[in-house]
N, C-alpha and C positions, 0 to 999 in steps of 0.2 A: 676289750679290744675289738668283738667283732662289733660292735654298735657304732665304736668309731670309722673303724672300713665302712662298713656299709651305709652309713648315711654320708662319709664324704665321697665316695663312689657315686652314689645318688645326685648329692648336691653340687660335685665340681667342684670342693673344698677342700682345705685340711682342716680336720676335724679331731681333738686331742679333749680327753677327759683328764683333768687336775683337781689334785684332791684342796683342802680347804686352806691347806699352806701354800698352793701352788706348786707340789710336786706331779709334773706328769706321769699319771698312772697308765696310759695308751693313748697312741695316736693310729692314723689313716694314715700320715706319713711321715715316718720317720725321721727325713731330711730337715723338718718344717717343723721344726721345734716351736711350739708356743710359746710369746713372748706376752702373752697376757695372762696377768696375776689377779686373783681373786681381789674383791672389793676389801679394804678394812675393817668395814662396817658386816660383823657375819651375822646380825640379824636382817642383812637385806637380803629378800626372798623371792628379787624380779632380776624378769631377762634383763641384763646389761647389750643394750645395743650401740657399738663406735664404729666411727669412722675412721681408717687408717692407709696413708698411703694409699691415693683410689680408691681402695676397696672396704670392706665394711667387713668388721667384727659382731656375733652374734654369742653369746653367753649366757647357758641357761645352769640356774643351782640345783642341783642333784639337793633334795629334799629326802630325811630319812627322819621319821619319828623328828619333825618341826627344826630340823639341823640342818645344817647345810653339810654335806658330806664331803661335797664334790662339785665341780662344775662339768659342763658341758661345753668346748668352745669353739666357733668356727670360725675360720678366716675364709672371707669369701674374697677373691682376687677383685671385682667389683663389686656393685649395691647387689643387696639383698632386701626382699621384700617381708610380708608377713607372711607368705609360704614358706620361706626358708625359717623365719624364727617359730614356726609352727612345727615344724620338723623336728628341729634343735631343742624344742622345750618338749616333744616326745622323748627326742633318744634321750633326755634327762629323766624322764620318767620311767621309762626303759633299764637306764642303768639303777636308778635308785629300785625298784624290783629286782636288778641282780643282784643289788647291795645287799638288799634284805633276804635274797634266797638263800646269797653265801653265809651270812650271819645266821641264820636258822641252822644251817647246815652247820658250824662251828658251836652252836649253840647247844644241838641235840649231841654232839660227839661230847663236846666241856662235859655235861651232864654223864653221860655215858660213864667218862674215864673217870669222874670226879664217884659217879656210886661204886664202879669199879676198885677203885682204892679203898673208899669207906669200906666196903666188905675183906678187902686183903687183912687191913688193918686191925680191923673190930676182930678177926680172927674168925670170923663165924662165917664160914661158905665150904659147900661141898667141892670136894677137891676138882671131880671131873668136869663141873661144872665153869668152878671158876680158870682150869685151863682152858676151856673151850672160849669163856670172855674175856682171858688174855691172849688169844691170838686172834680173835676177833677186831681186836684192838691194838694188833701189833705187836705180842709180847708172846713169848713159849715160857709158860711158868716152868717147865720141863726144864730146862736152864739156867744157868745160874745169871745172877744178873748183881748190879750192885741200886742201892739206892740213895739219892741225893735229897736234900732240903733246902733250899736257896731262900734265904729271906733276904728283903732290901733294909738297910739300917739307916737312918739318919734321911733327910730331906723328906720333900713331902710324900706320898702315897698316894700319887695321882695316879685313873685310869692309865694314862698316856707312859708314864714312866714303868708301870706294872707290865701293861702289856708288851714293852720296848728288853726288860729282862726276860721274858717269855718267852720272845720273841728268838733273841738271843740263846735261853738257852735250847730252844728248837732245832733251831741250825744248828748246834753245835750236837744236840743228840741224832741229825738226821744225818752225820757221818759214821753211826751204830748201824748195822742192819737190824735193832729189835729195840723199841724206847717205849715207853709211854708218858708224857708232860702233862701234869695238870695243877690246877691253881686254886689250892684251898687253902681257903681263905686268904691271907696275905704272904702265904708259904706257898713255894714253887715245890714241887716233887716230881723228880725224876726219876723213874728208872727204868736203866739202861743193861742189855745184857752184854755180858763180859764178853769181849771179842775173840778172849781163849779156848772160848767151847764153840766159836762155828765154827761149821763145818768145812 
């Protein structure tokens, strides 16, 4: 969100990043809802520049490991030049390095909770230790808690589907004050502490 304030602040624009369905993920302004949809075509990897009611649109694709993740899009109320698409295909660069920081960050925690379980499970971890890495991670082994297994049955096992169950039951452990979710292998594991022992 800030990458969109601050280059439509900049540029005199509204300025909205849309992921690769076209769902607005932040804008500069809220009012100014973007009515500009990603190309069909998602191996196209160039600024889209149009013209629209006087003014001129500017759309650069958020690039992450050779995908397009994301767009970057501006509505400029008149023309725009190659300064402004020079901007617009930074702040796309911009966001695609947030993409990637946030993803690192989810990536190092996945790993985290996923050895974390492995050792709950394998049974073999020092007790003081492993409460110290369940609350590191959200959990007081000190408590009682229960544990779930969500598998998906039937259809495919796409990334997008997996993570949408995930996703799912996140939200629904982050009305627990003590969870930890993680995804191994094609089993979702839950656990969550029992609300009857907080405090």
């Amino acid at each position: 969100a800030a990458v969109a304030t601050t280059i439509g602040e900049v540029l005199s624009a509204d300025v909205s990043i849309i992921d690769a369905d076209g769902v607005t993920l932040a804008s500069s302004n809220e009012d100014a809802a973007s009515t500009w949809t990603p190309e069909l075509d998602r191996n196209l990897a160039e600024t889209v520049v149009s013209e629209n009611q006087g003014g001129m649109t500017i759309a650069a694709p958020v690039l992450v490991d050779d995908d397009i993740a994301a767009w970057v899009v501006a509505h400029f109320p008149t023309s725009a030049g190659a300064i402004e698409q020079a901007a617009i295909e930074h702040a796309a660069v911009l966001t695609a390095l947030d993409h990637l920081r946030e993803r690192t960050v989810q990536d190092v925690a996945t790993r985290l909770r996923h050895g974390f379980l492995d050792e709950l499970f394998s049974g073999e971890f020092v007790d003081e230790l492993a409460i110290q890495r369940g609350q590191a991670l959200g959990l007081d082994l000190r408590r009682g808690a229960r544990t779930y297994l969500i598998e998906i049955i039937g259809g495919d096992h796409s990334p997008g589907q997996q993570r949408a169950v995930v996703d799912v039951v996140s939200e629904i452990a982050r009305s627990h004050s003590e969870h930890i979710i993680a995804q191994v292998d094609e089993t979702i594991v839950a656990i969550i502490a029992e609300e009857s022992l907080d405090p």
